[in-house]
One Martini backbone bead per residue (centre of mass of N, CA, C, O) as a GRO file, in nm:
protein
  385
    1UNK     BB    1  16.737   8.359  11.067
    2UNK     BB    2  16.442   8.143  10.978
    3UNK     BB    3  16.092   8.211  10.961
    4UNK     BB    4  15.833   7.967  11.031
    5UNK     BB    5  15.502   8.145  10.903
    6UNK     BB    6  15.358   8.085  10.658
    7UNK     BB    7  15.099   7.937  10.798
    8UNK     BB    8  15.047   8.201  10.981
    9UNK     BB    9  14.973   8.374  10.748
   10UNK     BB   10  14.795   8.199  10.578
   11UNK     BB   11  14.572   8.226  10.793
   12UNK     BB   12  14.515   8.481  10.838
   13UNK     BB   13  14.463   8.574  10.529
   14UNK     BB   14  14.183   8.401  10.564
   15UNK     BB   15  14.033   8.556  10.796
   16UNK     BB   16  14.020   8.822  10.612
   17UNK     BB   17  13.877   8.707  10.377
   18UNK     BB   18  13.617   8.597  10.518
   19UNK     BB   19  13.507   8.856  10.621
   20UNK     BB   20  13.513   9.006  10.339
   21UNK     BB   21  13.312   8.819  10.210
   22UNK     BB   22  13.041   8.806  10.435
   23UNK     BB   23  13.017   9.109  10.467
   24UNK     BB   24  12.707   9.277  10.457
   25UNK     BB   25  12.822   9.575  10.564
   26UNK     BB   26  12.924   9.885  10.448
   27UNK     BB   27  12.801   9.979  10.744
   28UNK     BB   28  12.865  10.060  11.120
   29UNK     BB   29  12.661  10.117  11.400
   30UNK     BB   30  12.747  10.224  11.713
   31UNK     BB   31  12.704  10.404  12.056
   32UNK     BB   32  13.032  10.308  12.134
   33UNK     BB   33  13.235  10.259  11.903
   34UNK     BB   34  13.266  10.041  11.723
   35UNK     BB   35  13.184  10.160  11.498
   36UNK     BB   36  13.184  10.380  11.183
   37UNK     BB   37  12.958  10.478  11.373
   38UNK     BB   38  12.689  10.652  11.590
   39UNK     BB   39  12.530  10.744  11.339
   40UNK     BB   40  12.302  10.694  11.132
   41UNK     BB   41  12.292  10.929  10.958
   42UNK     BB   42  12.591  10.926  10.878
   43UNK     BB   43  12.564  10.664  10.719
   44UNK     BB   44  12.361  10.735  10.510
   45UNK     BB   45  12.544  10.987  10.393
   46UNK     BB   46  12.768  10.806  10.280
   47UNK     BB   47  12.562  10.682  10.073
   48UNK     BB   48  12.561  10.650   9.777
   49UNK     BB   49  12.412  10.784   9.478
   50UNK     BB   50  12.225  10.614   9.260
   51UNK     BB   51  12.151  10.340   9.280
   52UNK     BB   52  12.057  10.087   9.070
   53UNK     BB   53  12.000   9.839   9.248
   54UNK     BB   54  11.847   9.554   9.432
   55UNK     BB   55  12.099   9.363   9.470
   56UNK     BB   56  12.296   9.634   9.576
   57UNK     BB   57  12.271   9.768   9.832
   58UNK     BB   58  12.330  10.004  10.114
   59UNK     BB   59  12.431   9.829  10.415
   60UNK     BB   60  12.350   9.893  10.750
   61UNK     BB   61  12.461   9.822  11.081
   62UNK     BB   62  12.292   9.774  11.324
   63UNK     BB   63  12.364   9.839  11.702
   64UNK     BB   64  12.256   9.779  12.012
   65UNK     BB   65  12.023  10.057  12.087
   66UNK     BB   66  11.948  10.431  12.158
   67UNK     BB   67  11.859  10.611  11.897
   68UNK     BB   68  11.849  10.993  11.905
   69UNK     BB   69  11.734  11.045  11.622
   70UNK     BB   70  11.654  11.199  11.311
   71UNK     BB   71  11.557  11.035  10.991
   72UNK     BB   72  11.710  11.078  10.673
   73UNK     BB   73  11.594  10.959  10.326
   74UNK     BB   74  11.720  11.066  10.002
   75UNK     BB   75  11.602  11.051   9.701
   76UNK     BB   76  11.879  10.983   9.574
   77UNK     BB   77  11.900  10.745   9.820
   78UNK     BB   78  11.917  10.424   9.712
   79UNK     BB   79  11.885  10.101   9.870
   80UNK     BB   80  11.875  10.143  10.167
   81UNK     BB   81  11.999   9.942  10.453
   82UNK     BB   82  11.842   9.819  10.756
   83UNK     BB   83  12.043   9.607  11.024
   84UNK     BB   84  11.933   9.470  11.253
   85UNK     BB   85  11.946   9.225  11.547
   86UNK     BB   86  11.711   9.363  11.750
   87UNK     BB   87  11.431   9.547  11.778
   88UNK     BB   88  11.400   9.590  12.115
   89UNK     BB   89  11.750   9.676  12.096
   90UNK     BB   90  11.666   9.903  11.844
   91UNK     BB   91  11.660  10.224  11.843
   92UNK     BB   92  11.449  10.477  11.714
   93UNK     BB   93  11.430  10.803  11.880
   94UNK     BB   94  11.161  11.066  11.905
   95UNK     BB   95  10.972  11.392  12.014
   96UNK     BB   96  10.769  11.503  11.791
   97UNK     BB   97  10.497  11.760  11.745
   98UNK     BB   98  10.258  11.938  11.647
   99UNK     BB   99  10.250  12.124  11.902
  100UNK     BB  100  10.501  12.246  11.832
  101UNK     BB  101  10.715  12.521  11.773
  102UNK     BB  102  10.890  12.675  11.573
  103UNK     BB  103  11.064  12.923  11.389
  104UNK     BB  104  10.763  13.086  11.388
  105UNK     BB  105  10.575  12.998  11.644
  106UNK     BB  106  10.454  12.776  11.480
  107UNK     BB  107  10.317  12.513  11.446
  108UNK     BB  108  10.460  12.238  11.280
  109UNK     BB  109  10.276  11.988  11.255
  110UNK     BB  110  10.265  11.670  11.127
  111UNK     BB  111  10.483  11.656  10.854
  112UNK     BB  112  10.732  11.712  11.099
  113UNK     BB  113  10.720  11.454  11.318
  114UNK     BB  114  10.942  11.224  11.235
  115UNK     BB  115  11.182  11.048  11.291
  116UNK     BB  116  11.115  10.879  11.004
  117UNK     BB  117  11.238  10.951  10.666
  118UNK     BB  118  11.129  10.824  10.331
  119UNK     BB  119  11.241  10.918   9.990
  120UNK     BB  120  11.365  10.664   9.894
  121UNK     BB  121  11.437  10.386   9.673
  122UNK     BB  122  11.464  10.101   9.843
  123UNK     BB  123  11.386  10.105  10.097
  124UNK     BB  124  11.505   9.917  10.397
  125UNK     BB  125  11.397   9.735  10.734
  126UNK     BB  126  11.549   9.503  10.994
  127UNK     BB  127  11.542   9.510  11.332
  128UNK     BB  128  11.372   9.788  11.400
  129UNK     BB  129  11.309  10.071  11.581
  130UNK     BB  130  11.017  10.304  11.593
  131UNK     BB  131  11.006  10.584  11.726
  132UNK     BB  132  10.741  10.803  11.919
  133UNK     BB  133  10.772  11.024  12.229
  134UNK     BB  134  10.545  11.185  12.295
  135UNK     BB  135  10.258  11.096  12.359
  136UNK     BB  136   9.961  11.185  12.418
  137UNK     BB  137   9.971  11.526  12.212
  138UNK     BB  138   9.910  11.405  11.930
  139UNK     BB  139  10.059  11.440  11.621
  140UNK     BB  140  10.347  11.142  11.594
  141UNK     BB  141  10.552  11.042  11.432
  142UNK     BB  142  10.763  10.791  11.281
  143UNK     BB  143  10.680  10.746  11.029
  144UNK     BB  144  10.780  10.842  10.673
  145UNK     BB  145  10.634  10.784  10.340
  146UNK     BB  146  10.747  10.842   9.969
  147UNK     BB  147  10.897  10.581   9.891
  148UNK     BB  148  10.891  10.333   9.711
  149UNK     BB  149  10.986  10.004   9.766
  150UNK     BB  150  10.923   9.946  10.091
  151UNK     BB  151  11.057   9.784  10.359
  152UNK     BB  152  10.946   9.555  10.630
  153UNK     BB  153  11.111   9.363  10.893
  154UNK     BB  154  11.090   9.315  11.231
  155UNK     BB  155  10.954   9.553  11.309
  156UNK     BB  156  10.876   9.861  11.519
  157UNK     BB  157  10.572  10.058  11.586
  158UNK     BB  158  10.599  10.368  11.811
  159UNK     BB  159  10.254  10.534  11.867
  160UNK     BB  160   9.945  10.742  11.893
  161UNK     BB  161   9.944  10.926  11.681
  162UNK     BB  162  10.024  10.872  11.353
  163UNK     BB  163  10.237  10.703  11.320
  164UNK     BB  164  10.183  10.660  10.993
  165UNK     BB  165  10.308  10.709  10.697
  166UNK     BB  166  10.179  10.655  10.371
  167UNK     BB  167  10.176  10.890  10.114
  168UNK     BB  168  10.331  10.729   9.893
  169UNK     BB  169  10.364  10.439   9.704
  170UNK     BB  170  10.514  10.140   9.797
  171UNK     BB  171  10.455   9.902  10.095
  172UNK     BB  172  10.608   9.677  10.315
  173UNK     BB  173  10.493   9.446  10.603
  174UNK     BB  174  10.672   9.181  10.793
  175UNK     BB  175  10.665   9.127  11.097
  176UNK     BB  176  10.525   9.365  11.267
  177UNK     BB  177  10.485   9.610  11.515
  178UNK     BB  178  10.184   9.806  11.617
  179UNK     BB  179  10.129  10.163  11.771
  180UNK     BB  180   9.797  10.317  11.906
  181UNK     BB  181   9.492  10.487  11.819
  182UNK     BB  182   9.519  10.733  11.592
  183UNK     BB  183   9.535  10.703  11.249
  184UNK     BB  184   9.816  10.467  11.265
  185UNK     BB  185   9.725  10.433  10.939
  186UNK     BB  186   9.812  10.606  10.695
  187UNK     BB  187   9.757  10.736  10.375
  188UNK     BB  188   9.799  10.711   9.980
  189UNK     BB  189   9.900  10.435   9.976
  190UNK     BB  190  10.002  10.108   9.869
  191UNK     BB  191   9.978   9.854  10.121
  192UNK     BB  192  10.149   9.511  10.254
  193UNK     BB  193  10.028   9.331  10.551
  194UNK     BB  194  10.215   9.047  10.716
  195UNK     BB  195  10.186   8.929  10.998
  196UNK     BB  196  10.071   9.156  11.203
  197UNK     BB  197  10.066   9.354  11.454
  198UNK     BB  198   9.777   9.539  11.619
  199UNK     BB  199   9.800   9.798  11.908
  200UNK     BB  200   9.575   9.937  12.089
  201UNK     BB  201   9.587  10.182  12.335
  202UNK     BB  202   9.327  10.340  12.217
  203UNK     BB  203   9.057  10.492  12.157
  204UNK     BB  204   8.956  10.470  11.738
  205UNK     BB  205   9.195  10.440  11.485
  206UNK     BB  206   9.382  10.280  11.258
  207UNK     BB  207   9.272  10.388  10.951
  208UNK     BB  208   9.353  10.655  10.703
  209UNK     BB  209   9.280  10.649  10.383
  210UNK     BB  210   9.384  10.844  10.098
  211UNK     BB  211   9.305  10.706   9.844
  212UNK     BB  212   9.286  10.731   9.503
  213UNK     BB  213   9.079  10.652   9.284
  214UNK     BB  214   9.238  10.496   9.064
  215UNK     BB  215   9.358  10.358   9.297
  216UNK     BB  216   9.286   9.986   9.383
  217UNK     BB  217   9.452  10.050   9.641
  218UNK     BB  218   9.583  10.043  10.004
  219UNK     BB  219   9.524   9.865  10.280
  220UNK     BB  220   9.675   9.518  10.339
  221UNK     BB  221   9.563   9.292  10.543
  222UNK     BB  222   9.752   8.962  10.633
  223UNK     BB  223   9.754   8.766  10.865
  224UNK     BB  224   9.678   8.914  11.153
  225UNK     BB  225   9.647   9.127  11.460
  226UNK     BB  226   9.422   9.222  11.721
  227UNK     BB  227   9.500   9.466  11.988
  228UNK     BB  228   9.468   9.548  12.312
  229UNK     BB  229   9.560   9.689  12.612
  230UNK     BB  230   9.278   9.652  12.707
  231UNK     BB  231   8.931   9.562  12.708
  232UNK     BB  232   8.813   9.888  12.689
  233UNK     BB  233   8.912   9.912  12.412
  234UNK     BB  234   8.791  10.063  12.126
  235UNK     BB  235   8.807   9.987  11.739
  236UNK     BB  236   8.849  10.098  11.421
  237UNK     BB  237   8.953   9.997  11.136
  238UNK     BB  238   8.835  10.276  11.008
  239UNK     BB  239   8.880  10.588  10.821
  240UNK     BB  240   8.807  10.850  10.541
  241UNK     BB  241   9.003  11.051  10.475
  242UNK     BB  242   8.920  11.035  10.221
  243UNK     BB  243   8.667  10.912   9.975
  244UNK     BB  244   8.867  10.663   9.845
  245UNK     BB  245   8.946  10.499  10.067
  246UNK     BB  246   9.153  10.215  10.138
  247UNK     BB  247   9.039   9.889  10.302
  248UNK     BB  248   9.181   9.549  10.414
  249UNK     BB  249   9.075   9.247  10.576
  250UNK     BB  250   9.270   8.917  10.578
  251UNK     BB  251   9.298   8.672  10.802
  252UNK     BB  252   9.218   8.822  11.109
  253UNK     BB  253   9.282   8.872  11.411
  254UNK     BB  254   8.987   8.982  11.647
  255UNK     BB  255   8.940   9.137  11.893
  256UNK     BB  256   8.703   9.306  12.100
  257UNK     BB  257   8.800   9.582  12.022
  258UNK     BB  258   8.654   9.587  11.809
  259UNK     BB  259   8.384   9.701  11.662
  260UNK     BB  260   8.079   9.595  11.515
  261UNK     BB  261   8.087   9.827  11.265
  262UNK     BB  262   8.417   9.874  11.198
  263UNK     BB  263   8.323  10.143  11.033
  264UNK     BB  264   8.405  10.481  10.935
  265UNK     BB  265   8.274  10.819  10.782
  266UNK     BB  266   8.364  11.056  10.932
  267UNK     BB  267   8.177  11.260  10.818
  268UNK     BB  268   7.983  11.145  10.621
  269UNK     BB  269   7.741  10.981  10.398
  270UNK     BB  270   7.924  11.034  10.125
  271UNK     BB  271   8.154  10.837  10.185
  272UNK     BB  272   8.017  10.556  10.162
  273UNK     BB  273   8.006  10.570   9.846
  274UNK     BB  274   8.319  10.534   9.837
  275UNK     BB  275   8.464  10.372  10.023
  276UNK     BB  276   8.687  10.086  10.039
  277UNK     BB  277   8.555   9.819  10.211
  278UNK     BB  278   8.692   9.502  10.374
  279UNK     BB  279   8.622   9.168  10.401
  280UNK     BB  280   8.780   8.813  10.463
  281UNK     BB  281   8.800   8.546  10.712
  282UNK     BB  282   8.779   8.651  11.018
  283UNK     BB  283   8.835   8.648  11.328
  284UNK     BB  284   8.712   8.705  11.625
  285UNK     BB  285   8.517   8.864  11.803
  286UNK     BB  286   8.607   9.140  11.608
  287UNK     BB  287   8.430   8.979  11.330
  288UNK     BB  288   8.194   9.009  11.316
  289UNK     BB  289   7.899   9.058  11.070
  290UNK     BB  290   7.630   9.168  11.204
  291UNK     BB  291   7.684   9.466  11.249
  292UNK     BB  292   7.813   9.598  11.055
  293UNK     BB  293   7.833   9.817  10.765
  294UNK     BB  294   7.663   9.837  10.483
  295UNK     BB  295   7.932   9.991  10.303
  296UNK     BB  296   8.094   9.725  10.355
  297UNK     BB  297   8.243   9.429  10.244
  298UNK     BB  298   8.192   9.087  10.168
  299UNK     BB  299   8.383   8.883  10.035
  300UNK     BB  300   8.482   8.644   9.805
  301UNK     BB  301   8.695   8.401   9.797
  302UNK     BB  302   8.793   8.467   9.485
  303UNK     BB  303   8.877   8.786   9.552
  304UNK     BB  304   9.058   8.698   9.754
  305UNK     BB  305   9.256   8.529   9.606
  306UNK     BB  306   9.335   8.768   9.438
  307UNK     BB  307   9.488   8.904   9.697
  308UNK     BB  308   9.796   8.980   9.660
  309UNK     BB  309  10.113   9.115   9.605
  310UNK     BB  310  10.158   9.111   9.314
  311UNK     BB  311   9.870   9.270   9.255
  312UNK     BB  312   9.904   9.500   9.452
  313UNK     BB  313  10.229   9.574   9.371
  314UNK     BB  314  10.318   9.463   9.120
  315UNK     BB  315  10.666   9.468   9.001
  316UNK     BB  316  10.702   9.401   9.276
  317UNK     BB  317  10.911   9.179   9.516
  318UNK     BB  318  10.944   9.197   9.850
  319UNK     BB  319  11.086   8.851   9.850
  320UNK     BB  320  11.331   8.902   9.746
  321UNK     BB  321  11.699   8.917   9.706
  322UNK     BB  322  11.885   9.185   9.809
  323UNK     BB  323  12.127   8.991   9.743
  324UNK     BB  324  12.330   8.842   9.528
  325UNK     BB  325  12.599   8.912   9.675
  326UNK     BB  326  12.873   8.977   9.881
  327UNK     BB  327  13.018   9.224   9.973
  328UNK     BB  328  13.369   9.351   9.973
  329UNK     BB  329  13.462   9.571  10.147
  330UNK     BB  330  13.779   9.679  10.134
  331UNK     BB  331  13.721   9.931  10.330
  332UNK     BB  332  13.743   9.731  10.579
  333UNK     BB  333  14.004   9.623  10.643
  334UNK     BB  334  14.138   9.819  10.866
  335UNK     BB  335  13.903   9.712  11.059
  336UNK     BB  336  13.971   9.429  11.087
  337UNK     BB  337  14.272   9.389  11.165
  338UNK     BB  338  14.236   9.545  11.427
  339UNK     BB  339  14.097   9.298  11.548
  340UNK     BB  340  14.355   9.126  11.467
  341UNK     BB  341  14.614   8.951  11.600
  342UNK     BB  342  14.882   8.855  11.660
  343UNK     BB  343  15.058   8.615  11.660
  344UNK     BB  344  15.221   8.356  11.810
  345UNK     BB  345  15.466   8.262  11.897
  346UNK     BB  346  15.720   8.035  11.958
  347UNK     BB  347  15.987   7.932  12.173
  348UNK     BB  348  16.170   7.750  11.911
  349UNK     BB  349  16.433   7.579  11.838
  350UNK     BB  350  16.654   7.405  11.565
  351UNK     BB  351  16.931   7.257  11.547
  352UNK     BB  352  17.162   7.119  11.331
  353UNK     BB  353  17.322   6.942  11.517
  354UNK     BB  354  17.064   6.764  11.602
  355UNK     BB  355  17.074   6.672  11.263
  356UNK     BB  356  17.392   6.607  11.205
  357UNK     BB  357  17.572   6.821  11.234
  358UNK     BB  358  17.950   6.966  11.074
  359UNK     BB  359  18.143   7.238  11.214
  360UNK     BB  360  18.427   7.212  11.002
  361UNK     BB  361  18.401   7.306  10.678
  362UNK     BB  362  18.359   7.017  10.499
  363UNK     BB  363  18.047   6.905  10.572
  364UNK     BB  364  17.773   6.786  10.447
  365UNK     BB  365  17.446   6.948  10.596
  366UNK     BB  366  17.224   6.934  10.424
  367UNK     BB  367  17.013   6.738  10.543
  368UNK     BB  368  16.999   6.844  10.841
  369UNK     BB  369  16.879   7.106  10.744
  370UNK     BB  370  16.623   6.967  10.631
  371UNK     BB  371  16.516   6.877  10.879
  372UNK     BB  372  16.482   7.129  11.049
  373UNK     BB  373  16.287   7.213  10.861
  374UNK     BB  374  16.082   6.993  10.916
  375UNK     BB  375  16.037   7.033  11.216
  376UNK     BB  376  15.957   7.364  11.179
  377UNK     BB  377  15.683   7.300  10.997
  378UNK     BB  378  15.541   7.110  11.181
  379UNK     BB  379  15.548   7.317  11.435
  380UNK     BB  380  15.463   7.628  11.247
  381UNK     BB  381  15.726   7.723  11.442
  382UNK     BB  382  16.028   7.883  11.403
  383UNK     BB  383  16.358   7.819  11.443
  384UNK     BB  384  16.682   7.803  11.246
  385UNK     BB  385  17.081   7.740  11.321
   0.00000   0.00000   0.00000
């Protein structure tokens, strides 16, 4: 008996080809054990160190849930892309926070308290929230950037006091939604901020910038968003943590939250001279510029329109394309196969007597033959006999 299945392996084989050939993603996470991973940190840690480009991330597919854990990327480990489905539903949370006592019974400190610390160059994430649930007891991080060229798209990042630490390098954030109250976008390094939602949950200060004096940019936000928890909330745009802080605001939507007086000199008047703050066709009620404090400038449109991403971020296009071509992921085919169910075949005879043949040990049965496999072929499936 000769099974006509030929037609239905190749068809398995090419939804196995097509599987492997769009999927995007090197590993995959879920909470319930659907991935080849529980933890977003052991798929980090599985991804090669030292990949050479931007073209060939090492992506990992985040599946929606609670993920409580800790998130360390080492600066060896380049290229790593987070990929999350629904970022209100890819969580990574946890909470500590600067008092809390170490493992020498001293307070761990700020710089110790990140959910996610991000120390490799050209890591991204798209769709995923970071959160630090410590809640107002202090500084208490969310995300900690050391790493250059590092990009986030359609996350959110959910904390109180010092949410963001960009500490040195580029990084970009495209359609993001920031909350805090104090000092909630910090750190010395050059970011620039798309189209983001800016949502202070209480009186403080947004950004606090120590960028160095060399350095011409610090925090730039491009077409953003400010508001506030309640209407009585109110808040400065910024206050420079070191004496050469740099933050800009460009055609920004700002409500009431915003004080008329706009930024803070945090110590004290010798910092006004040096502090680089400004602002340039802002809107909404906290955009009035009669208020402002004397030592921000108001740019000039020309000024403003050379402040690019090209600009401030130099020779990195943070909207390139992060994949050049879709991975082959051949390590991934026993977990395909595994999930494709095996054909059902129809128990369906061809008998050749039915198309003429004759079992006399003389008659030539060729054309018979042939017909009832003709017949089974047409049918995708059966025996003939």
């Amino acid at each position: 008996m000769i099974r006509a299945t030929i037609q239905s392996c190749l068809s398995c084989l090419a939804a196995i080809m097509c599987a492997v050939t769009v999927m995007a993603s090197d590993a995959t996470v879920a909470p319930n054990g659907e991935g080849q991973y529980k933890s977003i940190q052991d798929a980090i840690m599985a991804a090669p160190q030292g990949l050479p480009s931007p073209e060939r991330p090492w992506v990992i597919h985040v599946k929606p849930g609670v993920y409580k854990e800790l998130i360390y990327v080492q600066r060896e480990r380049r290229y790593i892309k987070l990929e999350g489905e629904d970022a209100a539903k890819t969580i990574i949370t946890f909470n500590l926070n600067a008092n809390l006592p170490g493992l020498d019974g001293k307070p761990i400190g700020t710089f110790r308290t990140p959910t996610a610390q991000i120390d490799g160059d050209g890591f991204g994430a798209e769709n995923i929230t970071f959160e630090n649930s410590a809640g107002p007891v202090g500084q208490a991080l969310a995300l900690r950037v050391d790493g250059d060229r590092v990009s986030f798209k359609n996350c959110r990042f959910l904390g109180w006091q010092d949410t963001i630490l960009l500490n040195r390098g580029r990084q970009y954030f495209e359609d993001c939604y920031i909350t805090g109250h104090v000092d909630f976008i910090f750190g010395g390094a050059t970011a620039f901020f798309e189209r983001c939602h800016i949502h202070c949950l209480g009186d403080g200060y947004i950004t606090a910038a120590s960028t160095p004096a060399e350095q011409p940019f610090g925090f730039v936000f491009s077409h953003c968003k400010i508001t506030g928890e309640t209407p009585a909330v109110k808040t400065y745009l910024g206050r420079p943590w070191r004496g050469y802080g740099a933050a800009i605001f460009l055609n920004t939507e700002m409500s009431e939250v915003v004080r008329p007086a706009g930024w803070h000199n945090w110590t004290g008047p010798e910092r006004e001279k040096t502090a680089r703050y400004a602002e340039f066709n802002n809107s909404g009620p906290g955009a009035q510029t009669q208020g402002r404090v004397a030592w921000a400038r108001h740019l000039a449109a020309a000024e403003a329109g050379a402040i690019t991403t090209e600009k401030v971020l130099g020779d990195w296009n943070p909207r390139a394309a992060a994949r050049a071509e879709a991975a082959p992921a051949w390590s991934q085919v026993p977990a395909i196969l595994s999930r494709i169910k095996a054909p059902a075949f129809p128990n369906r005879d061809f008998k050749i007597t039915d198309y003429g043949a004759v079992a006399d040990g003389r008659t030539d049965n060729t054309e018979a033959i042939r017909k009832a496999i003709e017949a089974c072929n047409a049918a995708a499936a059966g025996a003939w006999s």
